[in-house]
N, C-alpha and C positions, 0 to 999 in steps of 0.2 A: 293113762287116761282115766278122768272118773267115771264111777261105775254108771252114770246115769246123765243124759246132759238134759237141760232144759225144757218142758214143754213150749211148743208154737204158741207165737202170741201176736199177734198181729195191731195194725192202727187202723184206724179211718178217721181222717181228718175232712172236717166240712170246713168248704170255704167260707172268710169272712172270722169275725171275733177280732178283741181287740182287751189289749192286758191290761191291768190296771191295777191299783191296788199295793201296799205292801206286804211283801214276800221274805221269807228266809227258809232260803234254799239249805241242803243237808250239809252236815260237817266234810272237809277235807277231805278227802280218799289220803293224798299223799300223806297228810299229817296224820289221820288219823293210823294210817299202816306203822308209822315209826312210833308214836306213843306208845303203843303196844308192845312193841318189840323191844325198844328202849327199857318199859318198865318193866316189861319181864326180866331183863338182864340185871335190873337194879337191885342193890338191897336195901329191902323196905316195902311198904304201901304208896303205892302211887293210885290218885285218882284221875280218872279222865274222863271229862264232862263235851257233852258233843262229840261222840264218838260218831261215825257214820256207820248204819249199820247195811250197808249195803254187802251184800254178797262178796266182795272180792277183801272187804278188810275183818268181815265176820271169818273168812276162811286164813287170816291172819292169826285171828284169836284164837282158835279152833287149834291151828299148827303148836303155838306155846301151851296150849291146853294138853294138850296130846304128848308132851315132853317136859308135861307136870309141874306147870305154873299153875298155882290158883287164881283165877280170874270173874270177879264176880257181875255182876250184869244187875248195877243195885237200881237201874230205870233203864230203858230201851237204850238211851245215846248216852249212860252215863256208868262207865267200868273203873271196877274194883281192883287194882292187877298189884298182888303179893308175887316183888319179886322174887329169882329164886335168887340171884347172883349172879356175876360174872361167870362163874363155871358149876352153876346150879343146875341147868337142862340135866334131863334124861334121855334114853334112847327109849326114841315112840316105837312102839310095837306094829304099826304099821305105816306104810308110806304116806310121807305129807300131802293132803290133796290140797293144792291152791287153785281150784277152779280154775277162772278166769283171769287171774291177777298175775301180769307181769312185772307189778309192783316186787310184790309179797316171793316171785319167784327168784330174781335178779339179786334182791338186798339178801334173802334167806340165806342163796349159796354163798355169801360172804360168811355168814354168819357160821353158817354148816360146816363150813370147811375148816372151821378149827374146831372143831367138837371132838369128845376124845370116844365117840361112836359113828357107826355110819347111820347113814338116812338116806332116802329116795324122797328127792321132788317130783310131784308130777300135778298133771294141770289136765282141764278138758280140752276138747278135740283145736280149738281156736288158738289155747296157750298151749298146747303142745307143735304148732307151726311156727311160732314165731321164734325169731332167733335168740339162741344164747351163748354162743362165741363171743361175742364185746364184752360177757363179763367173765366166762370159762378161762379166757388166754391172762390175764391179768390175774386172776387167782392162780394158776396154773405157775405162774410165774413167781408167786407167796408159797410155791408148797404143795398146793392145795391137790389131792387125786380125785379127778370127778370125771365120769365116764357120761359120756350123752350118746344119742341118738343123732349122730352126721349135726352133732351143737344142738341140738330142739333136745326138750325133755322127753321122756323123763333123765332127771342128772341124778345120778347116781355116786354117793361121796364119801369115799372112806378115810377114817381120822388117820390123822397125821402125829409124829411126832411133837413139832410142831411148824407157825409159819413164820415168815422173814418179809421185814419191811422193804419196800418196793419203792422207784421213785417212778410214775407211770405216765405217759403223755397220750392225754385220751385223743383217738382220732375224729371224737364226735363232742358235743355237747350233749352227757346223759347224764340225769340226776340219779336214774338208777344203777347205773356202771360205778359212777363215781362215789354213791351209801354203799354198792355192795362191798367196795373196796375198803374204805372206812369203817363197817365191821369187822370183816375179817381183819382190819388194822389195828385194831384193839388188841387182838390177841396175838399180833406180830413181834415179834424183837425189834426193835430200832424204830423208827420214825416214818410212815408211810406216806406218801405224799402224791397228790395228785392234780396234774394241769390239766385244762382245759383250753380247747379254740375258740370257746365262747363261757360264760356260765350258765353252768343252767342250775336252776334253781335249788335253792341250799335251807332247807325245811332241815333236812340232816343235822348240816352244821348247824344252827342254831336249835336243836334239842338237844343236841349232846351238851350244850353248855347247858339249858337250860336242867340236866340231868349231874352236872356237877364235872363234865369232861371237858378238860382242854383240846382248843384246835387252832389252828393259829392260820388264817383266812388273807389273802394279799390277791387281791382282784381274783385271776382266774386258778388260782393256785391253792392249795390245800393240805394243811399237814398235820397227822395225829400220829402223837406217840405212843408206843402199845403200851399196854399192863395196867391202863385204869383203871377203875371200878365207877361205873355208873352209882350214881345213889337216887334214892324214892324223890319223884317231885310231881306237882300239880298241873294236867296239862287241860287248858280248856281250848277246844278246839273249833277255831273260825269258821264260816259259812264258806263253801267250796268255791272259787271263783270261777272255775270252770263247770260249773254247774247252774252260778249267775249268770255264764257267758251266753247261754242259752234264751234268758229270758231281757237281758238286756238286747241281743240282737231282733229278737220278738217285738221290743218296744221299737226299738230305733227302724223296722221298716212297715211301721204299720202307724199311718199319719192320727193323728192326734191322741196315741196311747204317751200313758206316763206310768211309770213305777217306781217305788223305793223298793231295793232288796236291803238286808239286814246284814249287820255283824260280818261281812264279806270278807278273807284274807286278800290284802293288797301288797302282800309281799313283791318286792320291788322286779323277783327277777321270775311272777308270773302274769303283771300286768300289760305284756305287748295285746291281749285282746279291747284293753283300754285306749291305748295309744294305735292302736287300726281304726278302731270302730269313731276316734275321734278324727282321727286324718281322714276320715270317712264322711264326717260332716255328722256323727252325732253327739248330740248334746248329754256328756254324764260330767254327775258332780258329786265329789266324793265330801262326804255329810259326817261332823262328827268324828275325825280321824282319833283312834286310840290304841292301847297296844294289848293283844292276847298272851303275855307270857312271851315275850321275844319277837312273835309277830305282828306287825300292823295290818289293822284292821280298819273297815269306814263304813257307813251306809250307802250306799250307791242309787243316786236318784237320776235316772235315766229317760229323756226326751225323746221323741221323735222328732226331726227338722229335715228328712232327706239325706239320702246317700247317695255320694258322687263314688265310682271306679278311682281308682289308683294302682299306682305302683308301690308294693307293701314293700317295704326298709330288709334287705334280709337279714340284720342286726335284731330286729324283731322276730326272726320267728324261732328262735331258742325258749321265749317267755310269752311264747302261744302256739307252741306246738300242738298241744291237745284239744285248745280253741278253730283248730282251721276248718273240719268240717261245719259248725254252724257259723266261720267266715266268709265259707265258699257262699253260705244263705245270704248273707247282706248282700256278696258281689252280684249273687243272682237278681237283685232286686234296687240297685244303684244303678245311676245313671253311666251309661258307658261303662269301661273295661278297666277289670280291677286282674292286675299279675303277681303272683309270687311264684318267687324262685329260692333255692338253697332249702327247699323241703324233702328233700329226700326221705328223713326219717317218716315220714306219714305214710310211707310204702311196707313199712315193716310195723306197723302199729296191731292193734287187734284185728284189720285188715289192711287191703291196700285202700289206704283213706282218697287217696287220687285216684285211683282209678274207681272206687266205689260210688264215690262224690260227682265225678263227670259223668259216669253212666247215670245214675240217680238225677243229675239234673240234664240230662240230654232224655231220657225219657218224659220228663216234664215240660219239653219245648223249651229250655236255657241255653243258650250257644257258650260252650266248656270246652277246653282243648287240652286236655292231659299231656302236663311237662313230665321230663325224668323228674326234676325234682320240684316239681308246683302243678301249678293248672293257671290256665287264662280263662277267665270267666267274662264274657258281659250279658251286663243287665237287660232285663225286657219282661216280655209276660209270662207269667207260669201259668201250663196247662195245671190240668189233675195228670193222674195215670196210679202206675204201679210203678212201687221203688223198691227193691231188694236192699234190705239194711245190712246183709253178711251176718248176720248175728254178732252187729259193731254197734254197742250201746248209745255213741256219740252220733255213727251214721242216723239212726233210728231217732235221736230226738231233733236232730238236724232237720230233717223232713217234716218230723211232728212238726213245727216253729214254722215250717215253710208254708203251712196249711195258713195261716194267715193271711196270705197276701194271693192264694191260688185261685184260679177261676173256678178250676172244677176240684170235687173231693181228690185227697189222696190217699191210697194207700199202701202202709209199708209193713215188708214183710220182716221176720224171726228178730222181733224185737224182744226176745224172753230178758238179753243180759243187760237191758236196760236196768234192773235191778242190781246190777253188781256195784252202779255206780251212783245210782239215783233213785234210792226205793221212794215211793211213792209222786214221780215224777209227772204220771198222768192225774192223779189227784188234784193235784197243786196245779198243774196246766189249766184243769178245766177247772177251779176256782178263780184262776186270773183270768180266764178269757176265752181258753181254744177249747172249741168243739171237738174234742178227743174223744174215743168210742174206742173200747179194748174189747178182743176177741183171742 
């Protein structure tokens, strides 16, 4: 655990406000985590422009810093990162701490696990609950010796000889199972390859090409062959979509708001909060479509017209997983009853996002009914009250956004790690609109 967690930070949202204006929200979390890691392993100068410096991808940079990349910080969102090489790391003199991020922990133990030293992952009190068996057993099965705590960190990983390519059948759609796999396949013998029951989104695959590595991609299928060597390349990194997803459901249920967000990643396979929020009855129009280096990008200019309940596609919710809790906010505030099913994973997220989200809006006067793997939500009027965010960054601005439409104030509590993902996120709120007030 790190040696320190977070001070209390609380919200008060006043009811009323309404957004407006154009926004660009912070770089990628997901992109931003693998540019870094990528270019550490490269040889050469890689620059990367739009970096997010939030908490969980700062604690990315910090880990290859710590195992003797140079990495230089030549403006706040814009890094310097002198690879070392393919087998250029060091052994860090003390255990990697990755806060919050079970990004940076999941892709890492790929990565770790061919190192020809050991290391210790470890995380705060939040990322040391959640699970790491889905990617432990599939390393485990490359080779790899990593000792956990009953699967939860800290993982403990001593080097190997080396590892062996693997053909793997994910039993979930995870982008993070399926990169961690993919690094340590780098360093495998043979060809490693991994299927999916759905895709989920492939930022991975297309940096590795964009880093000079073959992969060879057939719908939900995926295959790299070990022993290649990344090389230096230019990564400018898109406005987080799941960070828009925030203020786009902001505009869509608050009547007569409109916004443009900027530069937004519209990567195909993490736009299901697009295709909800329009099955939803709101009006977005992607402005200006272009490309970041491999990624498509758009301005997203977002209406408000009403929102009607549905039945959300469970085809959709692989490519808006991390969108559901400020989903569950529109369902709260559409007409009639909006259901999803086949969520499961949001029970094992930085909290349990379903049961967080139902309690959260059952406090607030919302009639929610916690599935195993969804919630039934319908619409109607939001009190104020008290919400417990769990110290879940996504819960915490969920409610922020929900202050919009409340009768009475709300407020939410241990919203410290809303920084891991969104530094400056109450800033930017109350320039667009909401009556936000940090404590």
């Amino acid at each position: 655990m790190t040696m320190s967690e977070p001070k209390a930070v609380t919200y008060l949202v006043q009811p009323g406000g309404a957004l407006a204006g154009t926004l660009r929200v912070p770089g990628d979390k997901s992109i931003s985590h693998r540019a870094v890691m990528l270019a550490s392993l490269a040889q050469g100068t890689s620059e990367v422009t739009g970096f997010l410096t939030g908490e969980d991808c700062l604690c990315t940079m910090k880990a290859f810093q710590a195992m003797g990349v140079k990495i230089e910080q030549v403006a706040p969102t814009h890094l310097r990162v002198h690879g070392a090489g393919i087998d250029g790391l060091k052994a860090p003199s003390s255990p990697l701490d990755l806060g919050n991020s079970g990004t940076s922990m999941r892709l890492m133990s790929g990565l770790m696990s061919a190192q020809k030293f050991p290391s210790t992952l470890i995380g705060d009190a939040s990322l040391s609950r959640r699970p790491m068996k889905r990617i432990i057993e599939p390393l485990t099965r490359m080779g790899a010796k990593i000792d956990s705590s009953e699967g939860r960190a800290p993982l403990k990983i001593a080097p190997v000889s080396a590892l062996k390519a693997i053909r793997y059948e994910s039993p979930v759609a995870s982008a993070q199972v399926k990169s961690g796999i993919l690094l340590a396949g780098l360093y495998a013998n043979g060809t490693t390859e991994v299927n999916e029951p759905q895709k989920s989104r492939d930022h991975t695959e297309r940096m590795f090409r964009s880093f000079g590595i073959e992969i060879a991609i057939d719908g939900n299928h995926v295959a790299l062959r070990g022993g290649q060597k990344p090389r230096a390349a230019n990564v400018q990194v898109p406005a987080d979509i799941s960070s828009a997803a925030f203020y786009m459901v902001g505009a869509a249920i608050t009547p007569g708001a409109e916004i443009v967000l900027s530069d937004v990643g519209v990567n195909p396979t993490r736009t299901g909060i697009i295709d909800i929020l329009r099955a939803m009855g709101a009006e977005i129009e992607l402005v200006n479509p272009r490309d970041f280096g491999g990624e498509p990008v758009a301005d997203l200019r977002v209406r408000s017209r009403g929102l009607k309940g549905i039945q959300i596609d469970p085809a959709l919710v692989a490519s808006a997983i991390d969108e559901f809790p400020i989903i569950f906010i529109a369902a709260a505030f559409a007409r009639g009853e909006t259901v999803v099913t086949g969520a499961e994973e949001l029970r094992v997220k930085e909290s349990d996002r379903i049961r967080a989200m139902c309690d959260g809006l059952r406090a607030l006067g919302i009639s929610a009914i916690a599935l195993e793997d969804g919630m039934r939500v319908v619409g109607g009027r939001m009190r104020g009250g008290t919400v417990d965010s769990r110290g879940d960054h996504r819960i915490a601005m969920s409610f922020a956004i929900a202050g919009l439409r409340a009768e009475q104030p709300i407020k939410i509590l241990d919203c410290a790690n809303v920084n891991t993902s969104f530094p400056g996120f109450a800033e930017l709120a109350r320039g667009a609109g909401l009556r936000l007030a940090v404590s």
